[in-house]
C-alpha positions as CSV (number, residue, x, y, z in Angstrom):
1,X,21.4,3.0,-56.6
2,X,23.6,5.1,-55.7
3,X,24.9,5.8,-51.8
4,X,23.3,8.8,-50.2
5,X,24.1,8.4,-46.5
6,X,25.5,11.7,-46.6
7,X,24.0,13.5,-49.4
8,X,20.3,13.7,-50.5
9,X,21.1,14.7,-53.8
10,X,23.5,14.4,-56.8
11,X,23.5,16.0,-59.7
12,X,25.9,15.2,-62.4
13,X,26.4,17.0,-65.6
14,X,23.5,17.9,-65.7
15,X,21.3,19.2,-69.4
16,X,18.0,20.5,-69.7
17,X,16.8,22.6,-72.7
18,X,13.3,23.9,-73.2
19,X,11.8,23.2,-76.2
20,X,13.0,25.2,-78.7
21,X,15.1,27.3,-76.8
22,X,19.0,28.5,-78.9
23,X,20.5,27.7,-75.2
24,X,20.5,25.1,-72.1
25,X,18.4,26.7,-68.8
26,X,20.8,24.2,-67.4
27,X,23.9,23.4,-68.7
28,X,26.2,20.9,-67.2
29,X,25.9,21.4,-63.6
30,X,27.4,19.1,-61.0
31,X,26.8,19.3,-57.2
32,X,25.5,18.0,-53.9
33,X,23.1,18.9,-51.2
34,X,24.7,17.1,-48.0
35,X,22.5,15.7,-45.3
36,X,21.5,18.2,-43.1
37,X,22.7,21.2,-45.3
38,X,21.1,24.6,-45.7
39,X,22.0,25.4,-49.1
40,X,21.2,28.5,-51.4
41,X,20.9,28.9,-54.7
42,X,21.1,32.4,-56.1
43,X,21.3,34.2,-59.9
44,X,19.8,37.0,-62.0
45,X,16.6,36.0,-63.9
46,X,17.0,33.3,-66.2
47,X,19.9,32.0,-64.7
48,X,17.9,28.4,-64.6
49,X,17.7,28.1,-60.8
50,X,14.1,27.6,-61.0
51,X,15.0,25.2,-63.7
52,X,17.5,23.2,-61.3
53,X,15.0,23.4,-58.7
54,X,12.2,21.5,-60.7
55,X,14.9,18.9,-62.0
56,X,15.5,17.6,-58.5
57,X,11.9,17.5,-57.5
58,X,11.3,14.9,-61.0
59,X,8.8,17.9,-62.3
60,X,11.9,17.9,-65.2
61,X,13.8,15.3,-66.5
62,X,17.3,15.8,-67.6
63,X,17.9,16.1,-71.1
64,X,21.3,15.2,-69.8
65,X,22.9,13.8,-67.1
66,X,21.3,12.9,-63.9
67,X,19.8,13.6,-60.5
68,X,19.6,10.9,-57.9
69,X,17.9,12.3,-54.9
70,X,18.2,10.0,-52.3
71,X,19.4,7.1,-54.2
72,X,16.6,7.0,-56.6
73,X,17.2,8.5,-60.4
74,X,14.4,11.4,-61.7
75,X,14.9,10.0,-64.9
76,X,13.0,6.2,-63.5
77,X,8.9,6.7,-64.1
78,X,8.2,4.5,-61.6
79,X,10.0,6.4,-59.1
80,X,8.4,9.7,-59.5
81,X,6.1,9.7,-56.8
82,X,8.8,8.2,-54.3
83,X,11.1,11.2,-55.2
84,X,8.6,13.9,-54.5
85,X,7.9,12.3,-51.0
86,X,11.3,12.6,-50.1
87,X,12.4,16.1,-51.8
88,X,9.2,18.3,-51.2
89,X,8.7,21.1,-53.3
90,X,7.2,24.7,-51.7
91,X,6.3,27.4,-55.1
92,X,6.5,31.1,-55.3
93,X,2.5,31.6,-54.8
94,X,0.7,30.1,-51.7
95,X,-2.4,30.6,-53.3
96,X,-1.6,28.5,-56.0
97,X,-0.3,25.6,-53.7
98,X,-3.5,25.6,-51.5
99,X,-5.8,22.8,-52.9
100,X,-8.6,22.5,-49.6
101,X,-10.9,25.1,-47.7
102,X,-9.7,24.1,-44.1
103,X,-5.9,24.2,-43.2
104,X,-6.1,20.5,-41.7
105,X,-7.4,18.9,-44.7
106,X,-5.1,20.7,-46.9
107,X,-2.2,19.7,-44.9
108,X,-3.6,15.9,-45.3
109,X,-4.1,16.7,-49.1
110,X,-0.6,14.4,-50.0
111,X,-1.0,11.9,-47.6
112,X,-4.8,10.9,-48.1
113,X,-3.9,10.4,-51.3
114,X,-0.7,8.1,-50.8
115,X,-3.0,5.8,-48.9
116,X,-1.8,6.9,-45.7
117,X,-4.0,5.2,-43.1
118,X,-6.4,7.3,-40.7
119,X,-5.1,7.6,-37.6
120,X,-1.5,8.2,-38.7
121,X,-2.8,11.1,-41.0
122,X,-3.9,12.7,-37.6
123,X,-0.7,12.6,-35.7
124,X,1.1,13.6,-39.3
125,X,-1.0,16.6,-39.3
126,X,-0.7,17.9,-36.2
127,X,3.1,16.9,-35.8
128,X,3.1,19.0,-39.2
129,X,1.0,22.1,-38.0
130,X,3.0,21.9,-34.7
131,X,6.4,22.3,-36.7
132,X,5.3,25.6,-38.1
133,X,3.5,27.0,-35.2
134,X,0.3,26.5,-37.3
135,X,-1.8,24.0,-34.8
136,X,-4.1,27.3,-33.5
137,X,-5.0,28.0,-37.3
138,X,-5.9,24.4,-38.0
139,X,-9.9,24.7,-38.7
140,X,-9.3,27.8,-40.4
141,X,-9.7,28.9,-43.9
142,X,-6.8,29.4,-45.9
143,X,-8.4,32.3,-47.2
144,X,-8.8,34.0,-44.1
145,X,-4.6,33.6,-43.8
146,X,-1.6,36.0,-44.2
147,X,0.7,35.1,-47.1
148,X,3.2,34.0,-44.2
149,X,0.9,31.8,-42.8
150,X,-0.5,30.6,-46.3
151,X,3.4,29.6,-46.7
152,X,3.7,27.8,-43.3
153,X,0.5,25.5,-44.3
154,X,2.4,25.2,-47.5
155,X,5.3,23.8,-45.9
156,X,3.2,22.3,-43.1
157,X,1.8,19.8,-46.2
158,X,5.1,18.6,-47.1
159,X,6.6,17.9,-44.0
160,X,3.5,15.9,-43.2
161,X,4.9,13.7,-45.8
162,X,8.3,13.0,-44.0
163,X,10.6,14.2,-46.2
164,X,14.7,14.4,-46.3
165,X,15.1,18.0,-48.7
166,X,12.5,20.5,-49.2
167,X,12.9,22.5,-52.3
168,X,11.4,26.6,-51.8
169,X,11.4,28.0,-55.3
170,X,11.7,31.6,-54.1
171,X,9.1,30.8,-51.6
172,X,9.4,34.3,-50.1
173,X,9.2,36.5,-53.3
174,X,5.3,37.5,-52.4
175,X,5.8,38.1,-49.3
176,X,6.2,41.0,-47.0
177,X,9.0,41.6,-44.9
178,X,7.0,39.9,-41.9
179,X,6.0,36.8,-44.0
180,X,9.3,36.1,-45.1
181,X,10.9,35.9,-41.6
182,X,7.9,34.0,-40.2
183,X,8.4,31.4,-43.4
184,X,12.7,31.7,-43.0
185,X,12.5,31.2,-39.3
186,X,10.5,28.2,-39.8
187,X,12.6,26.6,-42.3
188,X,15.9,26.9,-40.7
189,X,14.0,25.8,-37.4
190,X,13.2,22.7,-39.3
191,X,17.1,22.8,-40.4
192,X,18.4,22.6,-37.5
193,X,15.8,20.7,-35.2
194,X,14.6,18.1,-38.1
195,X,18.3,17.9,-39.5
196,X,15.9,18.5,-42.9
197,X,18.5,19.5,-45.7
198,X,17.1,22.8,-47.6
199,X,17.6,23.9,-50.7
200,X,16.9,27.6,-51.0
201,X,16.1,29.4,-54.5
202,X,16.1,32.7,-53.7
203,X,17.1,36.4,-54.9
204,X,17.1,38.1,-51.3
205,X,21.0,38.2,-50.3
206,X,20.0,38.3,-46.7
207,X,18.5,34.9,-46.8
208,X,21.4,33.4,-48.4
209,X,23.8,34.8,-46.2
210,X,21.9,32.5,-43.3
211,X,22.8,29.3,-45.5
212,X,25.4,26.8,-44.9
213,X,26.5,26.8,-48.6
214,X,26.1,29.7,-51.3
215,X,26.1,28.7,-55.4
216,X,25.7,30.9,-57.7
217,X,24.1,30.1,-61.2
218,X,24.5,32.1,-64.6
219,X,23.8,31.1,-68.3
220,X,22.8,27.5,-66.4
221,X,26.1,26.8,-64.9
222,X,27.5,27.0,-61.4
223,X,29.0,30.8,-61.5
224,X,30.7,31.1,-57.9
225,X,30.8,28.0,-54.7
226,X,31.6,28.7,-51.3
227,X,29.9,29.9,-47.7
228,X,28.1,33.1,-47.9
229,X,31.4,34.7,-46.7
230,X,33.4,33.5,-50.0
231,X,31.1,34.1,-52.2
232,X,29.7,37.5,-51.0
233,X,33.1,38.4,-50.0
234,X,34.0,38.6,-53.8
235,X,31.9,41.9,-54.1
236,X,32.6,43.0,-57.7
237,X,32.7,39.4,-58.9
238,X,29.1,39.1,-57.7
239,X,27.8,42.2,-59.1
240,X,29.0,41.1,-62.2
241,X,26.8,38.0,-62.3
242,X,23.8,40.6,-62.1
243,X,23.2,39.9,-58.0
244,X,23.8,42.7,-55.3
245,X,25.4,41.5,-51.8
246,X,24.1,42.2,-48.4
247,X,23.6,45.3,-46.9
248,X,26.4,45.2,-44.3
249,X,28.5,43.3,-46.9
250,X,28.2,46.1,-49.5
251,X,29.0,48.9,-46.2
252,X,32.3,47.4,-45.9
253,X,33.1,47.2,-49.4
254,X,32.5,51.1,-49.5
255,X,34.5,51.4,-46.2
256,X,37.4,49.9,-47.9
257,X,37.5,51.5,-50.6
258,X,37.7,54.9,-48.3
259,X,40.5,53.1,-46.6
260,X,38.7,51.7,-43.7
261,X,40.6,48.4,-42.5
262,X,37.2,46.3,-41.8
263,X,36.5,42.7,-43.0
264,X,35.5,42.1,-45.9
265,X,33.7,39.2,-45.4
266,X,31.0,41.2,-43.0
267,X,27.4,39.8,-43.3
268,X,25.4,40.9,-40.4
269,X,24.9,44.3,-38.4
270,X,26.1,42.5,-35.7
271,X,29.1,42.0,-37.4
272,X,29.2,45.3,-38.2
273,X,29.1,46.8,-35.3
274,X,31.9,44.3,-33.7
275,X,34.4,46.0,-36.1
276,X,33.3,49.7,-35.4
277,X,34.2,48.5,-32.0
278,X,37.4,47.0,-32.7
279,X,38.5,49.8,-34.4
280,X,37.5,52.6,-31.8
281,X,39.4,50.5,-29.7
282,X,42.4,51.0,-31.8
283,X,42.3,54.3,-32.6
């Protein structure tokens, strides 16, 4: 066992191939997700987020290396089920996450079948639905849902299980523009009120810039490391690595270049405007 008071998971050198693949997805990776972090993982297609992703929820097992997630190793059998109660895993698709016809009993799904007893299934479900501002829609059909919502019930199921990470596997990527700030604002709600660590797999710079702690994966190792202002600060460097930067990040990278002395570590409008304002003042 390993000690995880302050991190949930550990990944050390870490290998996976797919059979019969010329390369790694991932290829000697090293890192931590810290106790109450909000981490995002970015990188073109086939970078082998996804791949990392699926090793720390024991869908994978390392060719190489290891994951503990809190202190158990995905490579034990026996602890498979364990690991998945503690790291949760939300996919891409709702739809395809959704196993019941009524939001309550899809939410118990995980639980009823961990032998949870009765009663405690009831106050884990609406704690659950609660969470995600879900607990009108709880006799509902899933069907009858928005993708946002569809999401929220997706995320309602594995908090019901109590768990220390959850794992979105670009969770937002079907989503419209309202979806994805219903599903973001619950997840960094559940951040920062739940002190839940997150790991975010996504390819929307403007979610990442929200997270505590930006990597940046290519050819299945760790490209770039830092907040969202290192790493997005380094404009070219992450255009290289196939990824764009925020809006307001890329504005001030065009601003400079035209001689403009603004930050170069701007992420939000609000930012923005802060330095329009400091420079009027100036000038």
């Amino acid at each position: 066992m390993v000690n995880q008071e302050e991190n949930r998971i550990i990944a050390s050198d870490l290998t996976y191939a797919y059979p019969e693949a010329e390369k790694n997805a991932v290829d000697g990776v090293s890192m931590r997700v810290k106790k109450g972090e909000f981490l995002a993982v970015l990188g073109h297609n086939g970078s082998g987020k996804s791949t990392l992703a699926k090793l720390f929820n024991a869908l994978y097992v390392p060719a190489g290396g290891t994951v503990w997630v809190c202190g158990m190793d995905t490579r034990e059998d026996e602890l498979v089920f364990d690991i998945r109660q503690h790291a949760g895993m939300v996919f891409q698709n709702p739809d395809n996450q959704i196993v019941a016809t009524v939001v309550e009993e899809d939410v118990a799904f995980g639980l009823e079948n961990n032998g949870v007893p009765p009663k405690e299934i009831r106050v884990r479900i609406d704690d659950a639905l609660r969470a995600v501002n879900m607990t009108e829609y709880a006799k509902k059909a899933p069907h009858m849902l928005s993708g946002g919502q569809k999401q929220r019930v997706a995320i309602a199921g594995v908090l019901a299980m109590k768990p220390d990470v959850i794992i979105l596997d670009e969770s937002t990527a079907m989503l419209d523009p309202s979806g994805r700030r219903e599903v973001m604002s619950t997840v960094h709600r559940l951040n920062r009120e739940e002190g839940i660590s997150v790991v975010l797999i996504t390819h929307y710079m403007s979610e990442a810039a929200t997270a505590d702690y930006v990597i940046v994966m290519d050819e299945g190792k760790i490209a770039l490391t830092g907040t969202p202002r290192e790493v997005f600060s380094q404009v070219e460097r992450v255009r290289a690595l196939g990824l764009d930067v925020p809006p307001m990040t890329d504005l001030a990278s065009r601003l400079r270049q035209d001689g403009v002395e603004v930050r170069a570590d701007v992420l939000t409008v609000e930012e923005m405007v802060e330095e329009v304002c400091r420079l009027s003042l100036k000038s």
